[in-house]
Structures are given as C-alpha cells and as structure tokens.
N, C-alpha and C positions, 0 to 999 in steps of 0.2 A: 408488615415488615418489608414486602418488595416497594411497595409505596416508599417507604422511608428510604431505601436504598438510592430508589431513584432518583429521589428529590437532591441525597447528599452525592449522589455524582454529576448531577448535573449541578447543581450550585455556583459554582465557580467558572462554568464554562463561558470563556469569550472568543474563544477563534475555532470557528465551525469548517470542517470539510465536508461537503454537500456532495454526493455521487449520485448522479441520476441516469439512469436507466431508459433504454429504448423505449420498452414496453411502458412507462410513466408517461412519455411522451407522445406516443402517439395514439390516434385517433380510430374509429373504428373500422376507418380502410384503410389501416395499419402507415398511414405516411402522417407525416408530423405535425403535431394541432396544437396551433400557433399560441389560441387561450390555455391552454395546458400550461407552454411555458411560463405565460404572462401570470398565471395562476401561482406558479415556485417564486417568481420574482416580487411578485408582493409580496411572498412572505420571508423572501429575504429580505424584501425593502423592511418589513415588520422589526427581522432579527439587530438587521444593522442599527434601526430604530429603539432599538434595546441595550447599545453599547456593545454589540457583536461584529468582530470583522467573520467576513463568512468568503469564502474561495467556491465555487463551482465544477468541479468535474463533471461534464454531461457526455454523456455518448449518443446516439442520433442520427450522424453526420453519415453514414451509409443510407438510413431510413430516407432521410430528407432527399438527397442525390437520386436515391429512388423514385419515389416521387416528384422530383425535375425533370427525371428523365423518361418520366410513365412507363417504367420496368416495373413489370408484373411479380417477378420472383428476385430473388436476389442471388446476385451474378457467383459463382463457384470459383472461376479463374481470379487471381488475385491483381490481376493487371486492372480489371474490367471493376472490381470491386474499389480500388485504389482509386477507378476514375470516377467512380459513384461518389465516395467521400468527395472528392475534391471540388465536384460539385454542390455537395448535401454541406459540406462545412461555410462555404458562403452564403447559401441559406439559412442555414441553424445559428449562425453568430447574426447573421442583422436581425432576427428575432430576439435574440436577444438584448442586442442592444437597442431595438424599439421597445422591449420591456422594461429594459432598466432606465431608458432615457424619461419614462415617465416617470419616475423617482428622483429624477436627477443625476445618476451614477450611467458611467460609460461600461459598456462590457469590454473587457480588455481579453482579444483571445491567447490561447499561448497552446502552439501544438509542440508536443514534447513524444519521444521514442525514448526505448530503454537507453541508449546511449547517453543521454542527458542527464541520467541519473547515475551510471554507473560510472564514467570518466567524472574525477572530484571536480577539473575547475569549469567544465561546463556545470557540476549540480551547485555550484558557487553561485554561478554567472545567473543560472535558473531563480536560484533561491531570491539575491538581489536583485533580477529581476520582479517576480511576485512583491516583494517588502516594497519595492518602488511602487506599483501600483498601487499596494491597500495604501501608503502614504499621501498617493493622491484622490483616494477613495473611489478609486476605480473598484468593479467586482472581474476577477479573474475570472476566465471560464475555459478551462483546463479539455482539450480532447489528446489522445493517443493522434500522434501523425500518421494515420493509414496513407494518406497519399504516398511517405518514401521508406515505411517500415515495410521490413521483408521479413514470412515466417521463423526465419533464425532470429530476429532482434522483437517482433513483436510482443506486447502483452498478451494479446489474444483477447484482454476485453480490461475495460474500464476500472475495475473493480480493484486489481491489483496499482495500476497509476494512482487511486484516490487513497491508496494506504501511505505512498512511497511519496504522495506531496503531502498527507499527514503529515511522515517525517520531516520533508522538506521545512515545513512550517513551520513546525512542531505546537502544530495543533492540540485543541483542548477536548475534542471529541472527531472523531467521523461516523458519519450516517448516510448510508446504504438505502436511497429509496428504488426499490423496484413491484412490481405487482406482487410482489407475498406478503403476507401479514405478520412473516417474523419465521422462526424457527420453530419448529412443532416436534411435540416428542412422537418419538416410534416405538410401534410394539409390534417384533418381530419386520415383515418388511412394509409393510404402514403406518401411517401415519394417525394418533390416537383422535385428532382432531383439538389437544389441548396446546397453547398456543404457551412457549414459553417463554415466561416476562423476563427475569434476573438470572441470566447465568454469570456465573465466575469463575474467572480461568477459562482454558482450554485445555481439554484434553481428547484423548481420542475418543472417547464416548459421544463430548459434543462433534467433533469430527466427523462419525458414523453416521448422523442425523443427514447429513447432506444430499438433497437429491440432486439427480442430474438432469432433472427438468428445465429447460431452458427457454426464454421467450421468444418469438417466429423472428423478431430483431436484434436481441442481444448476444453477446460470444458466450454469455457467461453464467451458471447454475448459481446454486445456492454453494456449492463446491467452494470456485474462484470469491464467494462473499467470504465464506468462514475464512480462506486464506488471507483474506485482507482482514478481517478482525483480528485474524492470532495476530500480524505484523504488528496493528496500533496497538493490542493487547503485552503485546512481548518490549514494546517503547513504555510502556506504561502509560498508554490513553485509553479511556471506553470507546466504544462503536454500538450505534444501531441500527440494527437493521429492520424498516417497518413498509409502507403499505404507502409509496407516493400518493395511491387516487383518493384516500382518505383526504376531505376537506381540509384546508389547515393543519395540515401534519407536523408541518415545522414545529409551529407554534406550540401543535400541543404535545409534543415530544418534551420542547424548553420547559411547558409546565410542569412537567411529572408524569400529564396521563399515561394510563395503563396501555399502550400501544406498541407497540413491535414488539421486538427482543431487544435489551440491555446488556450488554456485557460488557464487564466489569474487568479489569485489572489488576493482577496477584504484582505486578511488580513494580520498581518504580521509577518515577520519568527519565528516560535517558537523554543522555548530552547529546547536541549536534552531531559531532565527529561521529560516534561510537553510533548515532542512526546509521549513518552513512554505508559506517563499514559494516554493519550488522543485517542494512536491508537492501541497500541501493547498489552498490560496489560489486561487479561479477567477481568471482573467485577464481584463481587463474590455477590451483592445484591444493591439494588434501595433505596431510599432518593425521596420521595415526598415533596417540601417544598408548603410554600405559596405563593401568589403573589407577596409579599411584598419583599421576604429572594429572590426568583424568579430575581426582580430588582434588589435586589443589588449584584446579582450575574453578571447576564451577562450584566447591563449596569453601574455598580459601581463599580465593580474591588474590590468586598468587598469579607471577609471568608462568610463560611459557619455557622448560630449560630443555638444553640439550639434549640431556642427561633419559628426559622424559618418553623420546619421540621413539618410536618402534618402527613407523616406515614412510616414506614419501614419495605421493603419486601428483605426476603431472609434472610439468615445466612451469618456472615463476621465477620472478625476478626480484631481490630487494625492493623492500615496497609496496610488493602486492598484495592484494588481499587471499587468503588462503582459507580452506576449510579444516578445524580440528575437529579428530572424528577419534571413538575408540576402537580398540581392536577389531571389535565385530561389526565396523564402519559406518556405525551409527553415529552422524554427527551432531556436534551439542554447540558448537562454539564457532567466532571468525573471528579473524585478527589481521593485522599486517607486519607481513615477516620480515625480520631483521636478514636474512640473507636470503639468496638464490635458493634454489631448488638442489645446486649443484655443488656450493659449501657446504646445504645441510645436511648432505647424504656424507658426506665425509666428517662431520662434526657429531651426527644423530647418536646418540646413545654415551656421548662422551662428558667428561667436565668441562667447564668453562675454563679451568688452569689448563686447560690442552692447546685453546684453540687457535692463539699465536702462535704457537710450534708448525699445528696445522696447518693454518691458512696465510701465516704470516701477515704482518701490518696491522691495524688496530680493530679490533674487535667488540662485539654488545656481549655482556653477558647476559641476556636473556635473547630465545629466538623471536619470542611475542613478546613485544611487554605490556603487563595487564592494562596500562592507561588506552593501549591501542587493542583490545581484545575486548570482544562481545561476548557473554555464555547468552546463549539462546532456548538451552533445555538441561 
C-alpha cells in the first residue's frame, strides 16, 4: 500500500524543488567536495532529461568560505560569518556551474532574503525572474543572502526558503536532502529505529517526532524540515525528505523506491495569490474573531465580517496582511484587510449597515474577503 501511495503521488510530478544541505555537500574535512555536487547534477541532468524542470536550493556558501579562508571553526559574530559566505558563494556557484556546464545548462544564481518574499512586487519580480531562467533552460540555484541579511530578517537556514520558492513556483513536489534517512518514529524520547515511509497530513504527533540534532554546518534540525513540509503540505504539494549520500537518490525517489519519508497532502493546490498571502507576506497585526465568524471562516468558505471580530492587536494599514486568530489566540487563518487597524476598532463588533455613518465615504462590506483570506488550520 505505501508502494502504491508513492507511485500515485509522484506520477504527475514535473517541477521539482531540490533543497540541499551542508552536511550532503561536504567532504570528510567538512569543507565542500566538489564531486558531491557534480554527483546532484547529474542527476538533475537525469531529471531534466525526464521532462522535469527542477530549481536548486543549496546551502554551503558559509562551509565553502570556510574553506577559502582555512578557518578551522566557524565564526559566532555575524559580520565575520556574512564575510565567510561571501566568499564561499563564489565558490559554491562556479561549481556549480562547472557541473552543470557539462550537461549543457548554466547555473543561474539568485540570492534571495526574507524581504523578497514578503514585499508582493519584489516576490513578482523574483517569480518572473526564476520562469525567465527555466525558459532559457538555465538551472536556478537558489541561496538565502547571508552576506546582507540581519538576524531580524533572516531564515536562519535553507529549509524554510526551499518551501517559500515551492510556493513561488508552485511546484509539483519539494525534497529535503540532508544526512537523515527520513523521519523515525519515537517511543518515548528515542527513536524506535523504524523509518517512516508514507505519512499524511501533519499534525502535532508528526510534529513531536523532531529532533534538534543538527549538522557541524547546517542552521537547521529536522524541526525547520517539518516546518517546510507543513508549508508545501498546507499549498497542497508532497515533500520528502531523504538521505542525499544515498547513490542516485533523485532518481530513485522519482521511481517510487522505498527511501526517505513521503508526505503526502490532505489539501488542495492553492492559487498564486493566496501562496503569497498565506506563506510569504509578514503580518503587520492579529484579528481575534468569535466562535461563530471562527466557523464560518474555515468550515464555510465565508469573508471575514465586522460583526465577527472580538479584538485587534497591532498597527496595519488597508492592504496588509493580518493574522485571524480565535479568542484563545490561536491562529488558524491570513488575509488582507479591508481597512486600518484604526477603522477596524471602531467598526469591530458592528454591521456593515453602520459603517458609512461611522467612517463616512464608501466602504467593503466584508473586513477580509474570503478570495483574499487563507485558513491554514
């Protein structure tokens, strides 16, 4: 039955999001080994070769740096770290694109920060960028810009950027190589040693499973992976997550084999926009509704009303993206709100036959409307 699963979700898949990991890349005196890459690239050359566009997310570009600069440890200070990348990313791309030039294809780099995703016409400008590349059959190879991202704006690691240009793409699968072999169930705080093939959905159970083992060169656990699965999971795409130093891994993922974890998707594909505002778009302030406005959000497929809202935290401006959350601030939903922060506290709890009196001049009758509102749980 997991066989079968596997097969009928991969079936259809033609545009792959590739995330690679420090620890896949590097070598046994942990700096960056060069055949490793050339080893992924073949078998992207493979996928492409398969009627696959595929995109590249690698992270690296500190590892390699390191290794330019025959630093023994890696630097704590984020200035010194920033100048490590900036070094290690002009190594790690002309590898790359000595990889891919023996296939023919250019590696096209694109360093991208949370900002590029969260302002719409830069994630526009981003998007149309990437679609111009696969057009020229260039392979993108996607890194976080450590050299001019600051702890307030960073991802903190790769894992979370490879969910967010899924969206971007609107990719047909993403896949997570780093040195695990997948998700493993736990009994009690260990791990049983059984490796799990097919999960579906996410919930907190699979959640719990995460350790915070981390590799000597990556930001990122098994934590920041599951966080990038729920994302593709919650658009409605699979992810997996398996075991880069496996031979041929791509490939034999594409075939069905029994290899990492597969997870699977309860929901279903979301539209461009509604990515946007549901993963990429920071939230500028919170929407507490009631129970009532609560239903008819995420099991009515209904706007956001007045009528509904119980309280409003933070400052936000027509337009913004906002978080709806229920009384006990548990948030389930995003949208982008029909007024300020500062109409809505004067409007909240009212009918829409009020809100000309109130605010005078022309008005929405809904605060969210459902075309521009995401439920997320």
């Amino acid at each position: 039955m997991p066989q079968e699963k596997r097969k009928a979700a991969l079936a259809g898949v033609r545009r792959i999001v590739i995330k690679i990991g420090s620890s896949v890349l590097s070598g046994p005196d942990d700096r960056i080994d060069s055949d490793r890459i050339h080893l992924i690239c073949d078998q992207v050359h493979a996928l492409k070769s398969r009627g696959c566009t595929v995109v590249v997310v690698t992270s690296g570009a500190i590892g390699a740096g390191m290794g330019q600069l025959s630093l023994r440890a890696r630097p704590t200070a984020l200035p010194k770290l920033q100048a490590a990348a900036a070094v290690g990313q002009c190594k790690l791309i002309s590898i790359y694109d000595e990889a891919f030039a023996v296939h023919g294809y250019h590696a096209a780099q694109m360093l991208l920060t949370r900002e590029d995703f969260e302002e719409r016409t830069r994630y526009v400008n981003a998007r149309n960028t990437l679609w111009a590349l696969l057009e020229m059959d260039a392979v993108p190879v996607i890194n976080e810009n450590d050299t001019i991202a600051i702890d307030e704006l960073k991802f903190g690691d790769n894992d979370i950027i490879s969910s967010l240009v899924t969206h971007l793409l609107q990719a047909d699968l993403l896949i997570l190589l780093s040195d695990v072999d997948g998700l493993y169930e736990m009994k009690g705080k260990r791990k049983t040693g059984k490796l799990l093939d097919v999960v579906e959905g996410m919930n907190e159970g699979i959640l719990s499973l995460a350790s915070d083992i981390r590799s000597k060169f990556g930001s990122g656990g098994m934590q920041s992976k599951l966080m990038a699965v729920q994302r593709a999971l919650d658009a409605g795409e699979p992810a997996i997550i398996a075991n880069g130093a496996i031979p041929d891994i791509l490939l034999k993922l594409m075939d069905g084999e029994p290899l990492g974890t597969l997870f699977l998707p309860s929901a279903r594909r979301m539209k461009s926009w509604k990515r946007w505002i549901g993963f990429a778009a920071r939230p500028k302030g919170h929407i507490q509704v009631d129970a009532g406005a609560r239903n008819a959000l995420a099991a009515g497929g209904k706007s956001l009303l007045a009528s509904g809202i119980a309280n409003i935290k933070g400052r936000f401006g027509k337009g913004d993206v906002v978080i709806i959350e229920d009384t006990s601030g548990s948030p389930f939903a995003r949208g982008l709100s029909n007024y300020s922060s500062e109409d809505m506290e004067k409007i909240k709890g009212r009918h829409t036959r009020e809100f000309k009196k109130i605010l005078g001049g022309s008005t929405f009758e809904a605060v969210v409307h459902r075309n521009n509102l995401v439920v997320l749980s």
